[in-house]
C-alpha positions, 0 to 999 in steps of 0.5 A: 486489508480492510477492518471494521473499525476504519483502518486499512493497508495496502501491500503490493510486492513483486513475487521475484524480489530477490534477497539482498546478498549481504543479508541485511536490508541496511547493506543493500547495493544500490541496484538491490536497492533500486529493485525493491523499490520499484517493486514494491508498493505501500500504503496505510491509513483510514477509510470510509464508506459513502454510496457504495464507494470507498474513500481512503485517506493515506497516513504514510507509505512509501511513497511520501507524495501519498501522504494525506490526500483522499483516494475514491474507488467504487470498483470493490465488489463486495457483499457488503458493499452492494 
C-alpha cells in the first residue's frame, strides 16, 4: 500500500498459515513458529518517485538486514506513474 503523503507498507503472507494451537502468538512451538516465518513477509517505510521509478526507503519490518537500505523498482504500472 502506497499513500500520498510518502509512506508505504508491504505485507505478504501465505494463504495456508495455520493457526498456532495454543491460540496465543506468545505460545507457539517452534515448528509453529518457523512456518509463520518463512511464510510471512514485511516491511515499511517512505518512498519517493524519480523518473518513472519508485525508490523506498525501509524503516523496520521483519527481516532486520532490511532496515534502512534503498529499494528501486520501476516494474509498477500505474497511471500515475506513466
Amino acid at each position: 500500500m502506497f499513500q500520498s503523503d510518502g509512506y508505504f507498507a508491504f505485507i505478504l503472507n501465505r494463504t495456508d498459515l495455520s493457526k498456532f494451537a495454543a491460540n496465543n502468538r506468545y505460545a507457539g512451538t517452534l515448528e509453529e513458529n518457523k512456518t509463520i516465518v518463512q511464510g510471512s513477509f514485511a516491511y515499511f517505510g517512505t518512498y519517493t518517485v524519480t523518473n518513472k521509478t519508485v525508490v523506498m526507503h525501509v524503516d523496520a519490518g521483519t527481516w532486520p538486514g532490511w532496515y534502512g537500505p534503498i529499494l528501486r523498482d520501476s516494474s509498477f504500472r500505474s497511471p500515475v506513474l506513466n
